[in-house]
N, C-alpha and C positions, 0 to 999 in steps of 0.2 A: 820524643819521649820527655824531655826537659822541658816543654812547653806545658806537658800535662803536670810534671810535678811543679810546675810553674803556679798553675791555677789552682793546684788541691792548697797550696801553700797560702796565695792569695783567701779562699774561703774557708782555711782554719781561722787563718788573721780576722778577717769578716765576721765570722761566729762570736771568737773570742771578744769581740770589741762591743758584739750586740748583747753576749751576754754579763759580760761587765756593767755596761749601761743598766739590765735591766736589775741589777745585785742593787747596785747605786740608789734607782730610784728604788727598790725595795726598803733600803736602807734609809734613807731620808724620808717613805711615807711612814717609816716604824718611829723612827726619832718624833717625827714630827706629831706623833698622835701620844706618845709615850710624855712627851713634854708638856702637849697641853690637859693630857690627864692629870701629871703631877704640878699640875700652877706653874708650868716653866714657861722662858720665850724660848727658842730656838732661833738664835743669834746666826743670823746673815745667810737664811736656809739653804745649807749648804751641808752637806757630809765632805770628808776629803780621805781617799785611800792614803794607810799607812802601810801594810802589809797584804802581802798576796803567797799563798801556798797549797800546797796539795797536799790534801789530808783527807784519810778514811772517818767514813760516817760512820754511826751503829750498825750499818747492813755490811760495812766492809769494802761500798765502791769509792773509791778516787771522785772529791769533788774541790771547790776551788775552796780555802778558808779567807775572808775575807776579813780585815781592820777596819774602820775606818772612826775616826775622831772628827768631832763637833765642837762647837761651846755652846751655852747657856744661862742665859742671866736668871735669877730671880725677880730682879727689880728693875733692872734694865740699867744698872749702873756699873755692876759689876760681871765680869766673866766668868765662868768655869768653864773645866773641861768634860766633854764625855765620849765615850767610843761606844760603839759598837761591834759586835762579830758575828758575820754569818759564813756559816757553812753552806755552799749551794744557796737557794735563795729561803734556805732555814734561820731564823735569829738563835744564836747560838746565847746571845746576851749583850744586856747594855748594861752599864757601868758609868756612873757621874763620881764627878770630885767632891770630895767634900762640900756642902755650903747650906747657905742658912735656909732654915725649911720656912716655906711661903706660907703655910698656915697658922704660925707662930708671929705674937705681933708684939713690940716689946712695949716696956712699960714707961 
């Protein structure tokens, strides 16, 4: 009997890890298109998890809410920050820091 709850234990873990991955890269091909729509770079193409919870959607089921924060330069001199949140593999929203808008040129 411990052997079975050995292996259901083993392929929760398994699930849980493949679908993290697959949040991830949702997460970094949403940054990564979000960025070069608004004239960003996306600095060291990377997302990195800050947060992880269970949290009810609009229908009411339990899914995973995920964080995860980036940086971003305008000019490639300077950083920001930005994060993202998804619910399930939904973009719940992304969010940048402050900084100087790339279509604006001074004088």
């Amino acid at each position: 009997m411990s052997e079975i709850i050995f292996i259901i234990i083993l392929l929760a873990i398994g699930w849980f890890w493949s679908n993290s991955l697959k949040a991830r890269e949702i997460a970094l091909a949403v940054v990564s298109n979000y960025c070069r729509k608004m004239n960003l770079q996306l600095l060291d193409d990377y997302v990195a998890l800050t947060g992880l919870w269970p949290k009810r959607d609009d229908t009411g089921k339990i899914k995973a809410w995920r964080s995860y924060i980036f940086e971003f330069s305008v000019s490639g001199a300077e950083r920001y920050h930005g994060k993202i949140v998804l619910l399930g593999s939904k973009v719940e929203g992304i969010y940048l820091e402050p900084h100087r808008d790339p279509n604006q040129f001074d004088s």
